[in-house]
N, C-alpha and C positions, 0 to 999 in steps of 0.2 A: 406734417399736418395731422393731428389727431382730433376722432371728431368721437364723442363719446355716444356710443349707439342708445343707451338706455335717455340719455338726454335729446339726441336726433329727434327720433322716434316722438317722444312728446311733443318737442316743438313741432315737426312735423306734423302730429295729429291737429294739433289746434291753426295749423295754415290750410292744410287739407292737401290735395295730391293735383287739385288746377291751376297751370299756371309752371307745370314741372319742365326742366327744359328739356328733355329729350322730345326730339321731334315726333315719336309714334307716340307719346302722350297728348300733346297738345292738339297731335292731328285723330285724333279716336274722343274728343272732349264734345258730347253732345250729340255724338251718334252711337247708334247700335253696337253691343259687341263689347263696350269698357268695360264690364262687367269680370275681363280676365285682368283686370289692373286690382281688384279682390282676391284673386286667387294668392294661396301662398303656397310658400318654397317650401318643399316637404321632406327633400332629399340630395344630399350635396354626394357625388362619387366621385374619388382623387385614384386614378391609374398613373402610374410612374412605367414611360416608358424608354428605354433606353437604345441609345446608337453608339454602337463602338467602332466609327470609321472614322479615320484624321478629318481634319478640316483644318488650311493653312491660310495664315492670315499676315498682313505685314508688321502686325502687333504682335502675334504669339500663334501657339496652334491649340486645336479641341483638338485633345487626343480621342475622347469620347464626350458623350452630350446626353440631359435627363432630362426629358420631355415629360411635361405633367399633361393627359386629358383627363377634360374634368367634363361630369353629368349634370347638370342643376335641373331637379325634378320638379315640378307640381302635382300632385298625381298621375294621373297618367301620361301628362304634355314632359317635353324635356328639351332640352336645348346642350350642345355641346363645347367644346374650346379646346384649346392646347395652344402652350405656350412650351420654350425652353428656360427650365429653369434653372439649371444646373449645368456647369462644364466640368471637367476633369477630376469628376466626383462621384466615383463609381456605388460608394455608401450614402447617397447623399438621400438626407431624408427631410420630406416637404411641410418641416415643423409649421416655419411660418405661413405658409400657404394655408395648410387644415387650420390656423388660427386664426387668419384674416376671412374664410372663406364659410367659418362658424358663424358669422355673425349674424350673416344673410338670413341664414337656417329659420324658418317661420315670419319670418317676414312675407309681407306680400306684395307682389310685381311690382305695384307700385311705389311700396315704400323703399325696397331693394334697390331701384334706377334712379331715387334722389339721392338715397345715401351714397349710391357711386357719383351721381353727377354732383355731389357736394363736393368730389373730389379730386377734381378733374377741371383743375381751375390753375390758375398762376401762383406761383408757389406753395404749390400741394410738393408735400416729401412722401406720398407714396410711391409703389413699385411702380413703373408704367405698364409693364407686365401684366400684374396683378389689376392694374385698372382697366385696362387691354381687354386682356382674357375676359374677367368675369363681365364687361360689357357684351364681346359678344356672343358669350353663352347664353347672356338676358335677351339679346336679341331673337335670337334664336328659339328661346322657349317662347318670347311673347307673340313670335310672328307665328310657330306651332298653333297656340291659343286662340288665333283671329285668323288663322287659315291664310296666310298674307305673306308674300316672300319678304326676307330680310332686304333685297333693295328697294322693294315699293315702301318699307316703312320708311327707311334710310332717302327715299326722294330720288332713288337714281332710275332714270329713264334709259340706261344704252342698253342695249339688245345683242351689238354684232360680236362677233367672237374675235380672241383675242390671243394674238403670238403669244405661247410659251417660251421662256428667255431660259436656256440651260446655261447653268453657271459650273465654272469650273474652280476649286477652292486645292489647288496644289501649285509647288514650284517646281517640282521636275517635269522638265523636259519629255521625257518618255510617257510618264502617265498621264500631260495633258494632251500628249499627240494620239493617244489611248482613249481619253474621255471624249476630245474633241471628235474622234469616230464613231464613238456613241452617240453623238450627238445627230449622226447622221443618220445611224440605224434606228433610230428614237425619233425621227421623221421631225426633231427638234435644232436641225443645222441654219435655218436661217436665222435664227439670234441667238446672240452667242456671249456671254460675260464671262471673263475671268480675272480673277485677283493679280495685283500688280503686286510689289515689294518695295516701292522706293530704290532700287537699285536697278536702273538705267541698262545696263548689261544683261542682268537677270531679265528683265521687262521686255524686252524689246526680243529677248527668245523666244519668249512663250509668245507673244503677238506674234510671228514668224513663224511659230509652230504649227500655229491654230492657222492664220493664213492657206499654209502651205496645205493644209486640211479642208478647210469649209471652203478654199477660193477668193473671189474678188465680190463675190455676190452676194455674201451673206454680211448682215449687221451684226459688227465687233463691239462690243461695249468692254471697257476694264474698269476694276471699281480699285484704288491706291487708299482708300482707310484714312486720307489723311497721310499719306505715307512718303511725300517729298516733302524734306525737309531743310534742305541746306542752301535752298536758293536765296539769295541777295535781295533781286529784283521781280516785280512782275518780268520783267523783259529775259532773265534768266531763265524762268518757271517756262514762258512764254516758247522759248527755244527747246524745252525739253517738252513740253508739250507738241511741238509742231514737228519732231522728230516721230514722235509715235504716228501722227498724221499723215503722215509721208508713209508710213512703213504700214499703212492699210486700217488705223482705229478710227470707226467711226465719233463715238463718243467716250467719255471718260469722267466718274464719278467721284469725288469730294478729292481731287489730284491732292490737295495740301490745304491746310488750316490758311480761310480768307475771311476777310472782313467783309460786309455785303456790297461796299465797290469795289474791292480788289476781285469778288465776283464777276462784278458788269462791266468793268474794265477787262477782265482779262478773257472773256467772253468773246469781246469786239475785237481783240489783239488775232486771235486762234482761228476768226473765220471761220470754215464749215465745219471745222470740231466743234463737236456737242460738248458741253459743261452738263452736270447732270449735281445739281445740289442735292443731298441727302442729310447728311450733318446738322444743317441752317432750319428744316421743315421739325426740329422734334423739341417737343411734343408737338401735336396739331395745334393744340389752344397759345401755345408759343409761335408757330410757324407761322401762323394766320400775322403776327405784328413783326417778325421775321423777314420774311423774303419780301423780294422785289422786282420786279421787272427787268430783263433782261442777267440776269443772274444766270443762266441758262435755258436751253431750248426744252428740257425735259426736267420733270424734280421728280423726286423720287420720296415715297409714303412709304415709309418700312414697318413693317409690320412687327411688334414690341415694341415700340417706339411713339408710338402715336397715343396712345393713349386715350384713345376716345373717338368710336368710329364720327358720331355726330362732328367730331371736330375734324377729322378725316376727310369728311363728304364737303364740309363748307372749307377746306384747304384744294382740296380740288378742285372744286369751283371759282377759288381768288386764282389759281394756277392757268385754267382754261381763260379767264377774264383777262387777266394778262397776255393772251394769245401764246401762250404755252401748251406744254405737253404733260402727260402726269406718267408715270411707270408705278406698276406695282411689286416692289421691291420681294426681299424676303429675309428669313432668319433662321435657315436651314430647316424650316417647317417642313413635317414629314407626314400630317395626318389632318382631324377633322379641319384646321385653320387653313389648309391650300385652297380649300375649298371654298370655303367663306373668300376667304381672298382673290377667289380667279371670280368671284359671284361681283364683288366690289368692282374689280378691274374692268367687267363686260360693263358694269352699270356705268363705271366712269367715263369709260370708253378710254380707257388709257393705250397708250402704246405698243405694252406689252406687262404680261405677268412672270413673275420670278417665282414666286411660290405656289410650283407646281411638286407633286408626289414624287417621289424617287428612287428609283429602279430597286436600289438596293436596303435606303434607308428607309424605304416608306413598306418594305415585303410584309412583315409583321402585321401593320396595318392592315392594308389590301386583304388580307388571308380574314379581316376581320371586318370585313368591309362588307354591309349587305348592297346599300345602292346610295348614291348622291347625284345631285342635279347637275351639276359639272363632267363634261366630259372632253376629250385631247382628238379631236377632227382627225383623218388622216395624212393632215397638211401641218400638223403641230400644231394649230390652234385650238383653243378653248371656248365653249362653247354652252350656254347654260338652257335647260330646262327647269325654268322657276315652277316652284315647290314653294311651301309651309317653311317660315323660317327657313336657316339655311341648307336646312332637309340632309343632315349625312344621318345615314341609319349605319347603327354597329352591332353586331353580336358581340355583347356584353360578358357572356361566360366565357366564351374565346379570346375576348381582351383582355380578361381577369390572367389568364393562362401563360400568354405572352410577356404579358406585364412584369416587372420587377418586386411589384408594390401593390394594394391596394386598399383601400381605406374609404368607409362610409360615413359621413358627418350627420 
């Protein structure tokens, strides 16, 4: 979907900016304070930062991964994001990114969040990424602007803190009976996710492993990609599913490509195993006509994926009305988005959060880290102190340093 900005922008001007559907416009219409929906985007900053650690998948593996954070200025107010953009691309340079992200450049708050939300509709062909990212960096600055944390714009009321979920993204045996003890000295052993492989053998190790590590007490989540493939029947799936059950998994995420009854059937076959839909929810503005009821006890909002926190917050909400459960997934996020995402997770009051910082991947970071509202309890939970927007501050000269890349628009 192509939407021509020098054309936007006119029609735009002649409809005016009320009536815009992002919910912090409509909710700031006729009180004090709009006045930053004038302000405009003065300064776009593109950092390229990089992670050269495996990450194994039942599809392929990241040998390494190119994480973009990005600045969107107004004078002095700013808002932050990061997304990955890039895998096993250690040259990889964020052409299209600095192109789609020029556009914003002088625009103002206001007109910047219809041009996105023009875009973020049912058969939009942009990035979801790209629509992702640059939402919540808008958030970010506009809640800076009006002094207002990013969930009170976004409408989230939860407060309590929220399990961090360590995930574990390897298939040997040795390194995940190695991570799974991190997970312990990282006061992060009571939930626990690791990647499956569609090979039943392999699978059923690593649950064993981690077991034999965290115990009978802690919550085992595996996430298979979509990754069993060869089964016949639900009632086949069925039996290989209720073997991992037996062998101590609590829940289990997108086991294999279903239809949305083959969902709510095989839900009710499994008993106290948890289904955990992930796949069925993306984008949000999809997910919302998507899912269903009884499709599982928990769905999963992954972050890349969604496309549109607005539609994010109102998928969470059809999730809970269903008397379900919500998780906040992740996308091997290592920087300013954990944040924003553990801020969403408390607001939702989800289950637990995945996209949490990381020991090794997020060092770089941290070392450039002045302060954020988010912080990991002594119990491994998460825990926020609402801030301005999503409130992460960075030394900007020290990320410059780190960085692979950087670029001002």
């Amino acid at each position: 979907m192509k939407t021509n900005r020098r054309d936007f922008i006119k029609s735009m001007s002649a409809l005016g900016i009320v009536g815009a559907t992002y919910p912090l416009l409509s909710a700031c219409v006729g009180k004090d304070g709009t006045e930053y929906l004038n302000e405009k985007i003065t300064e776009i900053e593109v950092f390229r930062y990089d992670i050269n650690i495996p990450r194994y998948f039942s599809w392929g593996t990241w040998h390494n991964r190119q994480h973009l954070f990005i600045k969107i200025s107004s004078g002095e107010f700013y808002g932050w994001t990061e997304t990955p953009a890039s895998k096993n691309n250690p040259n990889f340079k964020p052409t299209d990114w600095v192109k789609y992200l020029k556009q914003f450049k002088g625009l103002t708050i206001g007109e910047a969040q219809k041009l996105l939300a023009s875009e973020q509709v049912l058969g939009s062909k942009r990035s979801l990424k790209m629509l992702e990212s640059l939402d919540m960096a808008l958030l970010d600055l506009s809640g800076r602007l009006q002094n207002k944390s990013a969930t009170e714009l976004l409408g989230l009321l939860g407060s309590d803190p929220v399990p961090g979920l360590y995930c574990i993204l390897d298939k040997d045996e040795n390194k995940v009976r190695a991570e799974a003890q991190k997970s312990i000295e990282q006061n992060l052993g009571h939930h626990m996710k690791f990647k499956m492989y569609g090979d039943e053998t392999v699978d059923m190790t690593l649950l064993n492993t981690i077991r034999d590590v965290l115990g009978d007490e802690a919550m085992v989540i595996s996430d298979v990609n979509k990754g069993y493939k060869k089964w016949k029947s639900l009632d086949e799936l069925k039996a290989i599913l209720e073997r991992f059950k037996d062998g101590g998994l609590d829940a289990i995420e997108d086991p294999a490509h279903l239809k949305t009854e083959q969902w709510i059937q095989l839900q009710d076959m499994v008993g106290d195993l948890t289904l955990i839909p992930d796949a069925p929810m993306r984008p949000a503005w999809k997910g919302l006509n998507t899912i269903a009821a009884g499709m599982g006890r928990i769905y999963n909002l992954h972050p890349s994926t969604m496309g549109s926190l607005k539609h994010t917050v109102q998928l969470a909400n059809k999730v809970k009305g269903m008397d379900a459960k919500v998780m906040i997934g992740d996308d091997s996020l290592v920087g300013p988005a954990c944040s924003a995402w553990q801020q969403i997770a408390i607001g939702a009051g989800a289950t637990w959060v995945e996209a949490i910082e990381k020991e090794e991947d997020s060092k770089n970071y941290i070392d450039c880290l002045i302060k954020k509202p988010t912080y990991k309890e002594s119990n491994g939970y998460y825990s926020l102190n609402p801030t301005a927007g999503f409130g992460v501050e960075l030394d900007t000269k020290r990320l410059r340093k780190v960085c692979e890349f950087h670029t001002k628009i």
